[in-house]
SELUMPA-986287 format. One record per residue: residue number from 1; residue in three letters; chain; x, y, z of N, C-alpha, C, O, CB in turn. Coordinates in steps of 0.05 Angstrom, whole numbers, plus 5000, padded with zeros to 4 digits. Atoms other than C-alpha are relative to their C-alpha. Glycine has a CB too. Layout:
BEGIN
<NUM,Ala,A,<X,Y,Z>,<X,Y,Z>,<X,Y,Z>,<X,Y,Z>,<X,Y,Z>>
...
This chain:
BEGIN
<1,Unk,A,<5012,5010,5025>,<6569,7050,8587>,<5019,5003,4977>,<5023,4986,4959>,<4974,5015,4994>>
<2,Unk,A,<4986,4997,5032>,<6613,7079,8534>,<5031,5006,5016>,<5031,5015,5038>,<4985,5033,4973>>
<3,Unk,A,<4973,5008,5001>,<6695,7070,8535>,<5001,5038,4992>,<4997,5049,4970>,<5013,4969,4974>>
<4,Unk,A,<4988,4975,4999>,<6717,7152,8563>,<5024,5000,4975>,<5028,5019,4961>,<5011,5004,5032>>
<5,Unk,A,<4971,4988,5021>,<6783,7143,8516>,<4990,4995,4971>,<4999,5012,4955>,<5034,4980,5005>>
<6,Unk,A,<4995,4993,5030>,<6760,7123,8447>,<4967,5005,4999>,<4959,5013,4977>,<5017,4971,4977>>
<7,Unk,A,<5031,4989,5011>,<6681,7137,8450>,<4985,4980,4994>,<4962,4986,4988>,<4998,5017,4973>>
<8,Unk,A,<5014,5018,5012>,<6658,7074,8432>,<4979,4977,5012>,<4995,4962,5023>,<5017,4990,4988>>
<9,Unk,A,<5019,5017,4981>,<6599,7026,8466>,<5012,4980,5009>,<5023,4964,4993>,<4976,4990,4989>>
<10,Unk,A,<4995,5029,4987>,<6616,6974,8510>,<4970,4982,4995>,<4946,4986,5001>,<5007,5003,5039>>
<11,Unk,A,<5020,5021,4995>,<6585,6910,8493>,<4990,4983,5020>,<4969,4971,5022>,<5003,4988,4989>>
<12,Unk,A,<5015,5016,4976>,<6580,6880,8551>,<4975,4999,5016>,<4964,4979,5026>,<5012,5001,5016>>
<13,Unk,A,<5028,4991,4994>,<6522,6912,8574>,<4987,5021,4979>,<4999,5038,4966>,<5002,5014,5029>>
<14,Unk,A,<5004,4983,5020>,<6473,6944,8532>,<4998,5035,5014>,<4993,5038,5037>,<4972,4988,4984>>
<15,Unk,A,<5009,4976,4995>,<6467,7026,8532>,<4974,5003,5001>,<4958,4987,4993>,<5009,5016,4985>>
<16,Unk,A,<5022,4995,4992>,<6414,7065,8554>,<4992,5005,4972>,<5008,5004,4953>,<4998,5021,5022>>
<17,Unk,A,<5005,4983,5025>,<6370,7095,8497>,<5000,5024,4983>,<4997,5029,4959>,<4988,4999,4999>>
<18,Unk,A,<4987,4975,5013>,<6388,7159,8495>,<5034,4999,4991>,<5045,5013,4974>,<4995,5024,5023>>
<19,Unk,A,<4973,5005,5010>,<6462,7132,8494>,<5002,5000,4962>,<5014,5013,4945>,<5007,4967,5015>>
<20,Unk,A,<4998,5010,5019>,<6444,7094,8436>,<4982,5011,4967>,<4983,5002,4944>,<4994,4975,5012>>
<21,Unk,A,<5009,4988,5019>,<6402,7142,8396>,<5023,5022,4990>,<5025,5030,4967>,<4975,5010,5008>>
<22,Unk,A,<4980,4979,5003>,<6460,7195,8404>,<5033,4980,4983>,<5052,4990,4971>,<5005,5016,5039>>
<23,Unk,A,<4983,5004,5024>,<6505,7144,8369>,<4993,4996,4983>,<5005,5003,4963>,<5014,4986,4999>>
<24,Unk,A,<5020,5002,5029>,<6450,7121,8319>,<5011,4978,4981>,<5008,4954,4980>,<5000,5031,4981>>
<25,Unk,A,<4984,5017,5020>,<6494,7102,8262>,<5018,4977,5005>,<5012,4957,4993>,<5015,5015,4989>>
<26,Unk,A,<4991,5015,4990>,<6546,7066,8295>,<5000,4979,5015>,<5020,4966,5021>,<5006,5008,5003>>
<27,Unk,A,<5015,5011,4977>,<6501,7028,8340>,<4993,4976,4977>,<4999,4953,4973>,<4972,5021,5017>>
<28,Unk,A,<5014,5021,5026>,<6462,7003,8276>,<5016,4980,4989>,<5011,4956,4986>,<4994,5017,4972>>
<29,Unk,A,<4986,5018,5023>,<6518,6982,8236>,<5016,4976,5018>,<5028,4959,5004>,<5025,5022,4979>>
<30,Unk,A,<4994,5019,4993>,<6542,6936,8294>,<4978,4982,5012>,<4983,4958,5018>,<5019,5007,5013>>
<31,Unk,A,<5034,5015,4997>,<6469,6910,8311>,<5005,4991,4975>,<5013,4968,4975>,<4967,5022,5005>>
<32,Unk,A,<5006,5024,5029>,<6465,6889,8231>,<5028,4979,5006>,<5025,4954,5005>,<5005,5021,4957>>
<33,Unk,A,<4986,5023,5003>,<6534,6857,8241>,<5006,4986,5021>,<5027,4974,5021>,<5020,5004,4988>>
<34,Unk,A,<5003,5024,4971>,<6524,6819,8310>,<4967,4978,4986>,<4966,4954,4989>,<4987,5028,5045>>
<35,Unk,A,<5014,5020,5011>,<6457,6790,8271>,<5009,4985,4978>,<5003,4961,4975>,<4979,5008,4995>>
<36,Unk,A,<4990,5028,5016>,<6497,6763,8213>,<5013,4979,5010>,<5011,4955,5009>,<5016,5006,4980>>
<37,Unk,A,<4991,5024,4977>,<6543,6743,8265>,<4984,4966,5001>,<4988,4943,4995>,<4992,5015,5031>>
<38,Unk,A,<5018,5024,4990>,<6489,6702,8289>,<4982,4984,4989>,<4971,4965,5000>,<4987,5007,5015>>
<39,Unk,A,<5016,5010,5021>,<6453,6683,8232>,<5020,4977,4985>,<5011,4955,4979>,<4990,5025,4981>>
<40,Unk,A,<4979,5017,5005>,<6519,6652,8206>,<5011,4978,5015>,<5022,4958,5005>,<5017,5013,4999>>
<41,Unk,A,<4990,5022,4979>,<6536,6614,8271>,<4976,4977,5002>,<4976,4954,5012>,<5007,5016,5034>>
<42,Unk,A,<5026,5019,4993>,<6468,6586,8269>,<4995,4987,4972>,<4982,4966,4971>,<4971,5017,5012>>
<43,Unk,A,<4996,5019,5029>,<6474,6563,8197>,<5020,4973,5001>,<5018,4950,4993>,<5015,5020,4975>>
<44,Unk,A,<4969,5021,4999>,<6543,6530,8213>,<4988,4983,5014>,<4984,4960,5005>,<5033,5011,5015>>
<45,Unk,A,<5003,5022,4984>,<6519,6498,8273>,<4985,4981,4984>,<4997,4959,4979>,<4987,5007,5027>>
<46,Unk,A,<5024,5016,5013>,<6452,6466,8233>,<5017,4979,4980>,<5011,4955,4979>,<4976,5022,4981>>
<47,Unk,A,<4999,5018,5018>,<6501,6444,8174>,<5027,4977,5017>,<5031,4954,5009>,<5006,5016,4966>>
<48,Unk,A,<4992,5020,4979>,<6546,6410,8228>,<4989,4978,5013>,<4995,4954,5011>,<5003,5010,5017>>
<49,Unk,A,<5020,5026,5003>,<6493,6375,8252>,<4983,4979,4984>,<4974,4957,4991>,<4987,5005,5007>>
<50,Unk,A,<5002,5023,5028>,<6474,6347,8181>,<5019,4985,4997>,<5016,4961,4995>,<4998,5011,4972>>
<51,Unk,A,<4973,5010,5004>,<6548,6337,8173>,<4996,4969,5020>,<4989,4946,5013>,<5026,5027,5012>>
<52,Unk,A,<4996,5023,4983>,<6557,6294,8234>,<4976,4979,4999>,<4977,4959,5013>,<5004,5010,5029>>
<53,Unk,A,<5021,5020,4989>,<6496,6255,8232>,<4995,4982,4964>,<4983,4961,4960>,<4964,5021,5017>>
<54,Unk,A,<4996,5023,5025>,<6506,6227,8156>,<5027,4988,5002>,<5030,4965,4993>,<4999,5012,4968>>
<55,Unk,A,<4979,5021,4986>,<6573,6207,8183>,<5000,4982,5014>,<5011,4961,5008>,<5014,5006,5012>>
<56,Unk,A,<4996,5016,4979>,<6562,6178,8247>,<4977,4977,4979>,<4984,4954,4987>,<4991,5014,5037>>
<57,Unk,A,<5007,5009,5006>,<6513,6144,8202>,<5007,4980,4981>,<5001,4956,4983>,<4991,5011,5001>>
<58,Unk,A,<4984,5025,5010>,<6552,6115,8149>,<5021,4984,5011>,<5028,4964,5000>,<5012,5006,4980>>
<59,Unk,A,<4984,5009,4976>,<6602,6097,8209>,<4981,4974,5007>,<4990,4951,5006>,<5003,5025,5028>>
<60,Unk,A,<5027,5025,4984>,<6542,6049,8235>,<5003,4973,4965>,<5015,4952,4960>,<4946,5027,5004>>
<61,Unk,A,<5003,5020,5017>,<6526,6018,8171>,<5024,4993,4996>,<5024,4970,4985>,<4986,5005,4977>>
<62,Unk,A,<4978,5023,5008>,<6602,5998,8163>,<5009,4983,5023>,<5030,4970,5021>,<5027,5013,4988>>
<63,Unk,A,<5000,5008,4979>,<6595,5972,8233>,<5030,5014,5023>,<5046,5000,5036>,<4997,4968,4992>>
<64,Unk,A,<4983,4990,4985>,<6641,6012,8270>,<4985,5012,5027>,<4998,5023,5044>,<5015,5020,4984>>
């Protein structure tokens, strides 16, 4: 579960709960920043999809 040389959680799989209560702090503060993460990627994607779709749109009306 956790990386013997520097102490720190592997993400690849989540820890158990006692793992993850016994790091607490450290756990938290990459849980808040894996949801901005994701809160950010899911913004981008949405204004991508606005993006592209008033393009491909004025693309049409100039008949391309």
């Amino acid at each position: 579960m956790s990386d013997p040389r520097t102490g720190q959680l592997s993400l690849t799989q989540p820890p158990p709960p006692g793992e993850l209560a016994g790091a607490g702090d450290i756990s938290e503060r990459q849980g808040t920043k894996l949801n901005l993460i994701a809160t950010w990627s899911q913004k981008r994607s949405d204004l991508l999809e606005i993006l592209s779709e008033k393009c491909v749109g004025s693309w049409r009306s100039r008949g391309y």
